[in-house]
C-alpha positions as protocol buffer text, in pm:
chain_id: "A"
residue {
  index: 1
  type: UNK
  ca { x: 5319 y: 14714 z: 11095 }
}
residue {
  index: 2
  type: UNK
  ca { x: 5421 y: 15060 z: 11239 }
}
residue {
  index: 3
  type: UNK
  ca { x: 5370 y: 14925 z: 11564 }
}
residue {
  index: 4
  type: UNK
  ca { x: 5530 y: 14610 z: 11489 }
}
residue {
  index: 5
  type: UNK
  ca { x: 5868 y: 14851 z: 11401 }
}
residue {
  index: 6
  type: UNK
  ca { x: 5848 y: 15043 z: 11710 }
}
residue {
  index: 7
  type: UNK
  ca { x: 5831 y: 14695 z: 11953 }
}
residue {
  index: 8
  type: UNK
  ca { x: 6135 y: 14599 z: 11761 }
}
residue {
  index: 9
  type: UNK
  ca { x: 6312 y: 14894 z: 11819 }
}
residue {
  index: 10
  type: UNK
  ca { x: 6224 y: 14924 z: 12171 }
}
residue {
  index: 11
  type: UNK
  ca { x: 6318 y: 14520 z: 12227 }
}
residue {
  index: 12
  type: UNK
  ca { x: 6646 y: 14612 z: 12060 }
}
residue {
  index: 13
  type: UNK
  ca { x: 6713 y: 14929 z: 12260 }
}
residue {
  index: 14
  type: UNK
  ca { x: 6675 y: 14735 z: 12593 }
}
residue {
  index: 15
  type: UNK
  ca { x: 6887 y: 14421 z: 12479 }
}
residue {
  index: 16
  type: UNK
  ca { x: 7140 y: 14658 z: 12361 }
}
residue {
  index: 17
  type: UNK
  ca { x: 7144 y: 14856 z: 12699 }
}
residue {
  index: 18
  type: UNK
  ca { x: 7459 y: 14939 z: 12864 }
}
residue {
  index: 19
  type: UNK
  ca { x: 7391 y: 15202 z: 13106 }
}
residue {
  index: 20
  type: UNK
  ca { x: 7108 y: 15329 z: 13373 }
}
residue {
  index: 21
  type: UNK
  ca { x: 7107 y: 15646 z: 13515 }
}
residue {
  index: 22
  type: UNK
  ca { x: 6938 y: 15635 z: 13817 }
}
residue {
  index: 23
  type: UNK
  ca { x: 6759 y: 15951 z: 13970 }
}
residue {
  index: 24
  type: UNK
  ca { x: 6531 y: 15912 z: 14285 }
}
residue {
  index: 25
  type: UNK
  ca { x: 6317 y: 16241 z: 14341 }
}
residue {
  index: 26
  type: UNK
  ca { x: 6064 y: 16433 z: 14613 }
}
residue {
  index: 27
  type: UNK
  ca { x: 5906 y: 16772 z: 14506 }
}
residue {
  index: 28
  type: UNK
  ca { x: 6234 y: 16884 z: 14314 }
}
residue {
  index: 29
  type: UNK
  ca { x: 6056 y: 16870 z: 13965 }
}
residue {
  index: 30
  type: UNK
  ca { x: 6260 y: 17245 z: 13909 }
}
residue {
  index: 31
  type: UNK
  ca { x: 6585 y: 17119 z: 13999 }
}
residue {
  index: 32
  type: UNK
  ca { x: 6569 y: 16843 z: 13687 }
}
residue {
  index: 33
  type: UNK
  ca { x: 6536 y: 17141 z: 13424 }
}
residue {
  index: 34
  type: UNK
  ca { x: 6873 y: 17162 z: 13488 }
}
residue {
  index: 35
  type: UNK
  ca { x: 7003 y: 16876 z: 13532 }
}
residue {
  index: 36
  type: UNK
  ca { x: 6802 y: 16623 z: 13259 }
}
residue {
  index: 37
  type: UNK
  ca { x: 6976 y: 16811 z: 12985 }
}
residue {
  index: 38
  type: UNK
  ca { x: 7315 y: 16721 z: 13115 }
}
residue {
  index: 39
  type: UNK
  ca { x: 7217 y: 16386 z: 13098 }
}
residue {
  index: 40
  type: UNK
  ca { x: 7029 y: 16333 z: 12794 }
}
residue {
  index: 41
  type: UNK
  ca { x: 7335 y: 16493 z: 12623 }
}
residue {
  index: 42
  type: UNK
  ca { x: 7621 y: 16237 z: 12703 }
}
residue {
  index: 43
  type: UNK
  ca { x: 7850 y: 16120 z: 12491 }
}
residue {
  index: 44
  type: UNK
  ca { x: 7749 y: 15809 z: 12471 }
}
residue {
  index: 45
  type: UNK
  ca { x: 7453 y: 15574 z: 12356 }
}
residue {
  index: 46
  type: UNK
  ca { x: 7387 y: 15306 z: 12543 }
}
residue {
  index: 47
  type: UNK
  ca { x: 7179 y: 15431 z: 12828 }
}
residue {
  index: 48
  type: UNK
  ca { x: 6845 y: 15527 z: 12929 }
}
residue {
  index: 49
  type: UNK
  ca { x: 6733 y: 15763 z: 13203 }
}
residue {
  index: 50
  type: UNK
  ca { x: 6491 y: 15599 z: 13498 }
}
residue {
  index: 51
  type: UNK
  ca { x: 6349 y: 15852 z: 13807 }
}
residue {
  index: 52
  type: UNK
  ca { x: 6164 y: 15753 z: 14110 }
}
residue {
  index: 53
  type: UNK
  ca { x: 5909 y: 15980 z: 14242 }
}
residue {
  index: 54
  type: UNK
  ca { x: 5934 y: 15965 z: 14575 }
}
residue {
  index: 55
  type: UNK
  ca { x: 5618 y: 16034 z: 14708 }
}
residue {
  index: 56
  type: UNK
  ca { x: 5595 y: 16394 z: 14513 }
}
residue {
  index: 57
  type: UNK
  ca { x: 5323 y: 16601 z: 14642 }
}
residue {
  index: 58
  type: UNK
  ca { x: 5386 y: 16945 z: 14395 }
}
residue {
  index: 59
  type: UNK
  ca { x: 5373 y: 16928 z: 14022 }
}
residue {
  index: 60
  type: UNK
  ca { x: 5709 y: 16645 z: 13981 }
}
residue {
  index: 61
  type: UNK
  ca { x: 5457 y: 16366 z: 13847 }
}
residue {
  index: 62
  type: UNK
  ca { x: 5300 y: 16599 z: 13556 }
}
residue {
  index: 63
  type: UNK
  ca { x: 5687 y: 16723 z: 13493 }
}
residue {
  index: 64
  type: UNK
  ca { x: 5809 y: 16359 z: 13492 }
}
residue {
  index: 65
  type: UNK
  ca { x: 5499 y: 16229 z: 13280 }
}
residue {
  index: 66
  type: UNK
  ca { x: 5542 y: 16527 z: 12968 }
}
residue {
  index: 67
  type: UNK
  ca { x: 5954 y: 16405 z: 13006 }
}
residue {
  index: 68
  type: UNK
  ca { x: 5856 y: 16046 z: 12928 }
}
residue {
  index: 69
  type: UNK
  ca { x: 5587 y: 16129 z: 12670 }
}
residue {
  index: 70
  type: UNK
  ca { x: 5879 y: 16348 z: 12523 }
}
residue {
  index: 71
  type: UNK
  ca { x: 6184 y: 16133 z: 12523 }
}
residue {
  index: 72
  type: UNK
  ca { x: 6223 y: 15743 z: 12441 }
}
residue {
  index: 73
  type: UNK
  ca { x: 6517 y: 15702 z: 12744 }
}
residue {
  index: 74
  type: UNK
  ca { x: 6369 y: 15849 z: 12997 }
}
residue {
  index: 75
  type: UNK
  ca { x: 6151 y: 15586 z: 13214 }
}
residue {
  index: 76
  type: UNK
  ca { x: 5950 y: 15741 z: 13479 }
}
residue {
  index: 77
  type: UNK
  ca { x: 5793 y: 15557 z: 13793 }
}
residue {
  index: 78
  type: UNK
  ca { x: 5522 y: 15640 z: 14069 }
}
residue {
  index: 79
  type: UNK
  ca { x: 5562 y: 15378 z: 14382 }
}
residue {
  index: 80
  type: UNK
  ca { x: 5427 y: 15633 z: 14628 }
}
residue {
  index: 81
  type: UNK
  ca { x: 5639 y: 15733 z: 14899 }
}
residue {
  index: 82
  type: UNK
  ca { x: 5898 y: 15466 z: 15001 }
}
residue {
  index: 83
  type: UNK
  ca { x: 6214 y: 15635 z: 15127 }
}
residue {
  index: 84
  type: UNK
  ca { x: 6521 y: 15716 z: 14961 }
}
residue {
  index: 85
  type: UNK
  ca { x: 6705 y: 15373 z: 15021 }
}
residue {
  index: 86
  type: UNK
  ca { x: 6382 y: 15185 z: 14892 }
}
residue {
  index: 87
  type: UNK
  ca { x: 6344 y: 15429 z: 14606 }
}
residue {
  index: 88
  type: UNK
  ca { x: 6650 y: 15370 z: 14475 }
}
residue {
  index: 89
  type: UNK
  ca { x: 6629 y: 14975 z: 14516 }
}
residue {
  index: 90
  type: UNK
  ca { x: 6298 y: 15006 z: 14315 }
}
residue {
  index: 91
  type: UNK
  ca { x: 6463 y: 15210 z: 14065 }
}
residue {
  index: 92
  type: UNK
  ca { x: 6712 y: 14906 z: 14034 }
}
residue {
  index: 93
  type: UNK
  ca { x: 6447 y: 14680 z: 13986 }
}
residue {
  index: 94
  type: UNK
  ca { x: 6322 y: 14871 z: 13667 }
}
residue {
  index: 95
  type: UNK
  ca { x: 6644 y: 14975 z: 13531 }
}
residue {
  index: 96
  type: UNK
  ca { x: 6767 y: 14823 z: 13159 }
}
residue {
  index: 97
  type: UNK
  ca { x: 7075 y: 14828 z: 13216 }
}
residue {
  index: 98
  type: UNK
  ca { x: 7408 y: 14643 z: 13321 }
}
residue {
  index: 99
  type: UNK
  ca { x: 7606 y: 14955 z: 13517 }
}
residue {
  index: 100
  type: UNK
  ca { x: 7367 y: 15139 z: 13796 }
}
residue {
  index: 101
  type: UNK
  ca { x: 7492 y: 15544 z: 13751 }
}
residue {
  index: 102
  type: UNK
  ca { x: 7380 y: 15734 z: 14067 }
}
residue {
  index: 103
  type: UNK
  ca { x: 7259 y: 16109 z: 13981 }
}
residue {
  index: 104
  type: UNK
  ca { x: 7049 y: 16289 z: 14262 }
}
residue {
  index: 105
  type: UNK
  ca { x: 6824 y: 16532 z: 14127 }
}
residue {
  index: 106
  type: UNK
  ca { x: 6968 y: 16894 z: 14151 }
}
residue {
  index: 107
  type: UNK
  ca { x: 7337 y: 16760 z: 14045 }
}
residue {
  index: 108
  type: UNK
  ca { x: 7469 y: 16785 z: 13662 }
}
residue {
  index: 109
  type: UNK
  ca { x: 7664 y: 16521 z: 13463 }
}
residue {
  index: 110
  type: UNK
  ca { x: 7950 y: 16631 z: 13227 }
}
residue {
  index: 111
  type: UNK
  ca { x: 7887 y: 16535 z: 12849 }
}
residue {
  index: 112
  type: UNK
  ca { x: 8171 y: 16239 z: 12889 }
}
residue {
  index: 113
  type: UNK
  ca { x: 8104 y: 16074 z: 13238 }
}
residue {
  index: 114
  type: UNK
  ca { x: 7924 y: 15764 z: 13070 }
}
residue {
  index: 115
  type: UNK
  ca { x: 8172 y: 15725 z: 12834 }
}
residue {
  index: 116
  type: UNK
  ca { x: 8511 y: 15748 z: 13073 }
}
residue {
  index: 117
  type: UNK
  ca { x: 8301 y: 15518 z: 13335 }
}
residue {
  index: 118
  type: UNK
  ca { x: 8185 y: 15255 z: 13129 }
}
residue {
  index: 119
  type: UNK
  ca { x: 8496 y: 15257 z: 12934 }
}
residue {
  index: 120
  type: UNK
  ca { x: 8691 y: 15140 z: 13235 }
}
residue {
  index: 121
  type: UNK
  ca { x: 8475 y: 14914 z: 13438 }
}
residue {
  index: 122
  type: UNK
  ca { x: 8413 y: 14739 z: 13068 }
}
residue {
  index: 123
  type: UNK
  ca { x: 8817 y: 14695 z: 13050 }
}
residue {
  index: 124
  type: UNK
  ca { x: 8830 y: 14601 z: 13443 }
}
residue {
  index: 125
  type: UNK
  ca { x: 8612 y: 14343 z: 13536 }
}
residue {
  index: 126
  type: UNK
  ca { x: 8731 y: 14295 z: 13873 }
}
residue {
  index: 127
  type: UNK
  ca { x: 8641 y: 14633 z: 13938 }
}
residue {
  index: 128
  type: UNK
  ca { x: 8224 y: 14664 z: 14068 }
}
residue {
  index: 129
  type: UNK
  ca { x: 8214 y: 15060 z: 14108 }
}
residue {
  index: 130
  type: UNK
  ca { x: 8389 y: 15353 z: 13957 }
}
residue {
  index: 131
  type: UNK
  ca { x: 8344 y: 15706 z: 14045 }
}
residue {
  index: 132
  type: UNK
  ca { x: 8492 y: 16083 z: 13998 }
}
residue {
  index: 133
  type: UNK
  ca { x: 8629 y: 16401 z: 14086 }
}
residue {
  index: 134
  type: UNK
  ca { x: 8381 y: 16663 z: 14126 }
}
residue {
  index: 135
  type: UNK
  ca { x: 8322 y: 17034 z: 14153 }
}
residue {
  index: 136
  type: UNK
  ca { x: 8092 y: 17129 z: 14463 }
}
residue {
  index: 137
  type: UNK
  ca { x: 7910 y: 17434 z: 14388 }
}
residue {
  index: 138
  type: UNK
  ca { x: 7743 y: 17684 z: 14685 }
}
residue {
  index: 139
  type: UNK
  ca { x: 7455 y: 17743 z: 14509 }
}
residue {
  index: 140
  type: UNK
  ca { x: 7363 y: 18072 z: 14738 }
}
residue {
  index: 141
  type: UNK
  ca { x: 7744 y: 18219 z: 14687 }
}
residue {
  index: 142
  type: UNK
  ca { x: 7812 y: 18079 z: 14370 }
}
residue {
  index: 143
  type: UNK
  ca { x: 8129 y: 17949 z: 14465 }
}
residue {
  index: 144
  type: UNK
  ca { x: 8267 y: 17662 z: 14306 }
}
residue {
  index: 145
  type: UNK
  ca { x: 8543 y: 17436 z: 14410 }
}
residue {
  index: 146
  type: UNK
  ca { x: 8748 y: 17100 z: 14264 }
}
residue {
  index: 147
  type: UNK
  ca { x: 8716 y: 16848 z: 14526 }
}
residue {
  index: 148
  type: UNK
  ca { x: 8950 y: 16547 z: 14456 }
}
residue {
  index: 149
  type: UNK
  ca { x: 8929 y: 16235 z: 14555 }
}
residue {
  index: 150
  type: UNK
  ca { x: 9139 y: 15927 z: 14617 }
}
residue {
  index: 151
  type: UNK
  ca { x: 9218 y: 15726 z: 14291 }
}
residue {
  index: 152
  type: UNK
  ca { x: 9334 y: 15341 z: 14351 }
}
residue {
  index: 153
  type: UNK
  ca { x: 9158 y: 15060 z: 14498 }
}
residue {
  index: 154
  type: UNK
  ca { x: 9397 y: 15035 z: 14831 }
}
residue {
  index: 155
  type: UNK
  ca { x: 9370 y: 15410 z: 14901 }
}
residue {
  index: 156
  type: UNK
  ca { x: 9018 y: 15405 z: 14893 }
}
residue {
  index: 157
  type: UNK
  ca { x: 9021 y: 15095 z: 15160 }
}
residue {
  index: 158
  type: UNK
  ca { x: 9192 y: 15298 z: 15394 }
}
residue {
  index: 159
  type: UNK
  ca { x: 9040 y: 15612 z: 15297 }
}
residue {
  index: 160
  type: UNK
  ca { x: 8711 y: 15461 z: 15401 }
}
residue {
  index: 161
  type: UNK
  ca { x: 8810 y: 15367 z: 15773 }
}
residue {
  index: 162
  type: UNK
  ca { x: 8832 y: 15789 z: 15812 }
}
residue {
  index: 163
  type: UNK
  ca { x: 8591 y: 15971 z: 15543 }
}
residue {
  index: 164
  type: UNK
  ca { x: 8398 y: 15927 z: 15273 }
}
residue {
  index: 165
  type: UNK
  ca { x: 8633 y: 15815 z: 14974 }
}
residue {
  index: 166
  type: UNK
  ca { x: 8326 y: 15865 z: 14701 }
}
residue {
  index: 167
  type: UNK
  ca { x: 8049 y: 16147 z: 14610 }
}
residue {
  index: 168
  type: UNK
  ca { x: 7686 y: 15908 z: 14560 }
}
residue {
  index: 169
  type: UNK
  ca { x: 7629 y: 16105 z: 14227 }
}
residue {
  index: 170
  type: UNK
  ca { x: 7935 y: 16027 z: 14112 }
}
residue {
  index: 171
  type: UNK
  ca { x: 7958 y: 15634 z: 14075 }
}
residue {
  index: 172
  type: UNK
  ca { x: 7818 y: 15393 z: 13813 }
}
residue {
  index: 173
  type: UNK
  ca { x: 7800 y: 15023 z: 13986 }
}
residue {
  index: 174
  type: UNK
  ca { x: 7726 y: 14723 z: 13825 }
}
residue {
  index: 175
  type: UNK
  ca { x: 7411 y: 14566 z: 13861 }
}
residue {
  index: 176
  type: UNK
  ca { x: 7540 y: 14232 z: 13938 }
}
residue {
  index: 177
  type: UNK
  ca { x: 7726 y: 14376 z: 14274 }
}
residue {
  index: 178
  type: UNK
  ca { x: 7385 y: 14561 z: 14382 }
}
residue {
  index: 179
  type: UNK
  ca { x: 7243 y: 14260 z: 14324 }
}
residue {
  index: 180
  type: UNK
  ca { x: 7527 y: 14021 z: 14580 }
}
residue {
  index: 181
  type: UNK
  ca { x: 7533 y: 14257 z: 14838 }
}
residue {
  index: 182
  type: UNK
  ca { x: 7127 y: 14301 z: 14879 }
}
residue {
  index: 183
  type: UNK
  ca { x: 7106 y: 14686 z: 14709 }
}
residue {
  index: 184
  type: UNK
  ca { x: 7105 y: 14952 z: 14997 }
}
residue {
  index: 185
  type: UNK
  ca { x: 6971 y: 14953 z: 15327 }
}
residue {
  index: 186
  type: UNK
  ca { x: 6666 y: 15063 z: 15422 }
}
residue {
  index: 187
  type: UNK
  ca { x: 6677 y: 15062 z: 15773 }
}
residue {
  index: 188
  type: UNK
  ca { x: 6908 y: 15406 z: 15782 }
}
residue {
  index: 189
  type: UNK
  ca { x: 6810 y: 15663 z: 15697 }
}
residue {
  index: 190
  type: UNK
  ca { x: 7133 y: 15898 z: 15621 }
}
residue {
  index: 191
  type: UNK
  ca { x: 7502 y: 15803 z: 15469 }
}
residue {
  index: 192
  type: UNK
  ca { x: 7325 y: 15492 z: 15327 }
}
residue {
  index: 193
  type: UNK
  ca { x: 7575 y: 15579 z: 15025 }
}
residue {
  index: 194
  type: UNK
  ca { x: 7862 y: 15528 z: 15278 }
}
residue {
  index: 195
  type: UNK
  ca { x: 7712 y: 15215 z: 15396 }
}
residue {
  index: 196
  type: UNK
  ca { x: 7677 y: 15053 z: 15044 }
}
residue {
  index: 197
  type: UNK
  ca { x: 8043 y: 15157 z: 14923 }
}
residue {
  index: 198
  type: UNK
  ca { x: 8176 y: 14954 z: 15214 }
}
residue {
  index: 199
  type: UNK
  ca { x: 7975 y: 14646 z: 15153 }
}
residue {
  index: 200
  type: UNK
  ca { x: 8089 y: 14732 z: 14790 }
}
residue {
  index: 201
  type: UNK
  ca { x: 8497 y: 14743 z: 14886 }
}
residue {
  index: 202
  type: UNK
  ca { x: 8450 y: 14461 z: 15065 }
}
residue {
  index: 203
  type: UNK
  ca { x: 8358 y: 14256 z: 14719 }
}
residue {
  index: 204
  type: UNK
  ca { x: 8516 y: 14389 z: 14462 }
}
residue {
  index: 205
  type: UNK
  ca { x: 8789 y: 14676 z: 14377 }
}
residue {
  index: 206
  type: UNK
  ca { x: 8641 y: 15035 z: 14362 }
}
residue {
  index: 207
  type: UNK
  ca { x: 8809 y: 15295 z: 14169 }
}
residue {
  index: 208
  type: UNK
  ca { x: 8779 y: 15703 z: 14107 }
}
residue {
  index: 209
  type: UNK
  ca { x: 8868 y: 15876 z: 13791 }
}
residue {
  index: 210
  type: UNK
  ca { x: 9079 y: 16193 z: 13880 }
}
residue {
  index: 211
  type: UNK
  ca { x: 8868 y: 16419 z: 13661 }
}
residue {
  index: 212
  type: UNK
  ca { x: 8570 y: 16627 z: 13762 }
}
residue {
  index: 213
  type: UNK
  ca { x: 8239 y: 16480 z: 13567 }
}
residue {
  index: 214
  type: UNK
  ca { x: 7957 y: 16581 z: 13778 }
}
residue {
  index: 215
  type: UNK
  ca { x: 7916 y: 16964 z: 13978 }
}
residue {
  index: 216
  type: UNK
  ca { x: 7726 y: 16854 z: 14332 }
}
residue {
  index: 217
  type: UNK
  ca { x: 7532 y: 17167 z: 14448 }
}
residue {
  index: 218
  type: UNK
  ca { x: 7509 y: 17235 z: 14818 }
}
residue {
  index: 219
  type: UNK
  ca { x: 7231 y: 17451 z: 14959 }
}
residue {
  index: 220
  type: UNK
  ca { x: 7107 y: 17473 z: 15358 }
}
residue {
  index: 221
  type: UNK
  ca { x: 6779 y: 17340 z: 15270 }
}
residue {
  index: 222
  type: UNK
  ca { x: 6950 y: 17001 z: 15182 }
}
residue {
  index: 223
  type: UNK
  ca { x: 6813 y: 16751 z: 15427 }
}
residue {
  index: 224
  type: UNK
  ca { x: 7129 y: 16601 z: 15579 }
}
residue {
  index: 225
  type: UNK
  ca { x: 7203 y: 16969 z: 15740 }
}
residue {
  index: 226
  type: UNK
  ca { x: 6893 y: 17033 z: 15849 }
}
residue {
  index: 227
  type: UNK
  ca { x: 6760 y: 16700 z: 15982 }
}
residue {
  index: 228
  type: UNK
  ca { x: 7043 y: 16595 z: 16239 }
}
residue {
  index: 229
  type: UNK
  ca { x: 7223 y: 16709 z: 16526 }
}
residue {
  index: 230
  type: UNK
  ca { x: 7583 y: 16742 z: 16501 }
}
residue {
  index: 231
  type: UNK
  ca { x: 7597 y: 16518 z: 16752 }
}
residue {
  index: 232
  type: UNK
  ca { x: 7391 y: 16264 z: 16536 }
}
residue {
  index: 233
  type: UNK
  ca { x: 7592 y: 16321 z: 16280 }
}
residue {
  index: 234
  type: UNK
  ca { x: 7944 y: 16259 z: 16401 }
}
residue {
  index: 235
  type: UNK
  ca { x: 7835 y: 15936 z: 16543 }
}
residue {
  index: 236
  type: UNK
  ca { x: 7696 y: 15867 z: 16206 }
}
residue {
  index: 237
  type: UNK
  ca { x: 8020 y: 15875 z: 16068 }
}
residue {
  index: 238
  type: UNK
  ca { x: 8231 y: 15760 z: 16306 }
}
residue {
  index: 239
  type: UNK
  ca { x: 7973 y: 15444 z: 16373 }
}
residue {
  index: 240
  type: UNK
  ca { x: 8077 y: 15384 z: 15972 }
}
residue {
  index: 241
  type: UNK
  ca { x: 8442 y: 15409 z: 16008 }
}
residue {
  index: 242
  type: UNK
  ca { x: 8436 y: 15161 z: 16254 }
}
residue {
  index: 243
  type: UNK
  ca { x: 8208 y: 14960 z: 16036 }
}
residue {
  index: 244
  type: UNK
  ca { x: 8494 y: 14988 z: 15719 }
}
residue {
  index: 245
  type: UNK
  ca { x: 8755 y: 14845 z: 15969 }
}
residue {
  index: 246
  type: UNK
  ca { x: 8524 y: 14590 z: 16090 }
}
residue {
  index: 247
  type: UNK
  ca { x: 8400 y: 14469 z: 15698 }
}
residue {
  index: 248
  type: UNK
  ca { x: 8715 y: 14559 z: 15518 }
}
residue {
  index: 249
  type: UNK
  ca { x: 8974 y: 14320 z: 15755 }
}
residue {
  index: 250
  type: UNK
  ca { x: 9157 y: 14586 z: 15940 }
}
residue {
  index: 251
  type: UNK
  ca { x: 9373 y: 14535 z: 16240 }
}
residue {
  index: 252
  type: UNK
  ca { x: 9077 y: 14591 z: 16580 }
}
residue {
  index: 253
  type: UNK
  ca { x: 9306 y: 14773 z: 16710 }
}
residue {
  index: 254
  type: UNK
  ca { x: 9215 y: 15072 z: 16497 }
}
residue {
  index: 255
  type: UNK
  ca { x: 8832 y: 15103 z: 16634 }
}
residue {
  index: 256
  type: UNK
  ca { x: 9028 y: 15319 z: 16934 }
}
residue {
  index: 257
  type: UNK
  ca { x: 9062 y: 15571 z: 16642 }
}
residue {
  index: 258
  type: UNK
  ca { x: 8692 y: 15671 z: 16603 }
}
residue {
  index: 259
  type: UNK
  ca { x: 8627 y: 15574 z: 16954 }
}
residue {
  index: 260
  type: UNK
  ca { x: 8842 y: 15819 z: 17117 }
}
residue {
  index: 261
  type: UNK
  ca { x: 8755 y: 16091 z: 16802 }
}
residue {
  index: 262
  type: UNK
  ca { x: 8390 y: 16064 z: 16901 }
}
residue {
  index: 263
  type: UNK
  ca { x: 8442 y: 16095 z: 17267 }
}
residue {
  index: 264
  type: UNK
  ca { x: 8683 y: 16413 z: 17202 }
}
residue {
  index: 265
  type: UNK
  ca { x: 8454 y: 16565 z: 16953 }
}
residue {
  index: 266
  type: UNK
  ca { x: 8114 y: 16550 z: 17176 }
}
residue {
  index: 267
  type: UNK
  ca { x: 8326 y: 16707 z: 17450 }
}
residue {
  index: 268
  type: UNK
  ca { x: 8400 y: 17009 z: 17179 }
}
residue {
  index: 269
  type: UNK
  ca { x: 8036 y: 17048 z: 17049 }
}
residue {
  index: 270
  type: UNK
  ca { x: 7893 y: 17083 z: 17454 }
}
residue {
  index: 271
  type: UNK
  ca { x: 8188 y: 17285 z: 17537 }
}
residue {
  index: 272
  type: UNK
  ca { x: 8143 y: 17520 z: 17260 }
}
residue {
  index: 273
  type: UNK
  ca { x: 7737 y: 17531 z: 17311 }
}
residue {
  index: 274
  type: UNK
  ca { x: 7752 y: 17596 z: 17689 }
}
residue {
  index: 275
  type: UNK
  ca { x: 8005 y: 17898 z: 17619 }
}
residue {
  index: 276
  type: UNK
  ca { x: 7783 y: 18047 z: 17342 }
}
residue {
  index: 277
  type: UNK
  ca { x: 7466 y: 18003 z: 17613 }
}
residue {
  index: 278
  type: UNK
  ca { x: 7709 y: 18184 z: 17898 }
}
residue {
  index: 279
  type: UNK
  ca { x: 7785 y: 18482 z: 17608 }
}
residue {
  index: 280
  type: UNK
  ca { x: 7478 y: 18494 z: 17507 }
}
């Protein structure tokens, strides 16, 4: 009969389900003492917590398997080693809920983001993703700054033909839009979180809340610093600025922009590393 109780409750929980916080993770079992707290303490109760281990090959799996054995939301799964983009579109697969919140590993939630977020794509249902303000903390100077960004749906458009309009821990997506636009792509593999928010904008309205719910730390070991060349990375971006105008319906004549940007800013980078060769 016990057992009987618990299915029950378990079968409720899941129909009941609003949210899933989604956390994809590679030999960064430390980093979630920090930041599983933050999440498991939200003001809000609708949710459950599901992490991908990536492939861990340090102690994450016995840290993620005494999490699961210790709380009923969290949901922890072992794939092997897939990739980030496949990761998290495995992590989809398993998750409960109806709204997808992104939440990398070493990054910390404030005690009302699941409440503000669901609260307004519930009342806005034209509206697929929502995301927030943030403070970015230098984790080696302790320095921590507001970083705001752009609020309404048409800023964000045109925000996205120059930079990145949204911070990937930040948002909570439906489901349903992961689902139409095929989840991310796993052919790339960096700014696959400014890949899917364009494919996003381009089928629903996206919005940011202009208050701070989640602190991003930044440290040098972080692999998008230390895995490309500057080069490599301004073509990155620029390759997905083009993309926005492309996908979003922007005049052509605004590729030039990113075109001509690139072409200046190569120039710059072999400029500036023949000089410091000559100096040094």
């Amino acid at each position: 009969m016990e057992i009987l109780l618990r299915l029950l409750v378990q079968e409720k929980f899941k129909i009941d389900l609003k949210v899933s916080f989604l956390i994809t993770v590679f030999n960064d079992w430390e980093k979630l003492e920090e930041t599983i707290p933050t999440l498991l303490n939200q003001n809000f109760d609708s949710f459950e917590i599901v992490i991908v281990d990536d492939g861990s090959g340090d102690q994450t799996s016995n840290y993620l398997k005494s999490l699961e054995s210790r709380y009923e939301r969290i949901k922890c799964f072992f794939p092997g080693k897939l990739g980030r983009g496949r990761a998290l579109n495995y992590g989809i697969e398993q998750a409960n809920g109806d709204f997808i919140a992104i939440n990398d590993a070493d990054d910390v939630s404030d005690p009302d983001r699941l409440k503000l977020q669901y609260h307004f794509l519930s009342s806005n249902l034209d509206y697929g993703m929502i995301g927030s303000s943030f403070f970015l903390l230098d984790v080696q100077t302790k320095e921590k700054k507001l970083v705001e960004k752009p609020k309404d749906n048409a800023l964000i458009r045109r925000t996205l033909i120059r930079e990145q309009p949204f911070q990937h821990s930040t948002v909570l997506i439906r489901k349903s839009v992961l689902k139409e636009i095929g989840g991310y792509n796993t052919t790339i593999r960096f700014l696959f979180d400014r890949d899917i928010f364009i494919r996003i904008a381009k089928v629903s309205k996206v919005h940011n809340l202009q208050l701070p719910l989640v602190t991003i730390k930044r440290h040098p070991q972080q692999f998008f610093y230390h895995s490309f060349s500057p080069y490599k990375r301004r073509y990155m971006h620029h390759k997905y600025c083009a993309e926005a105008i492309i996908q979003l319906g922007f005049p052509k004549y605004l590729l030039l922009e990113p075109i001509v940007v690139f072409a200046w800013e190569v120039v710059s980078i072999t400029y500036k590393k023949m000089l410091n060769k000559k100096i040094s």
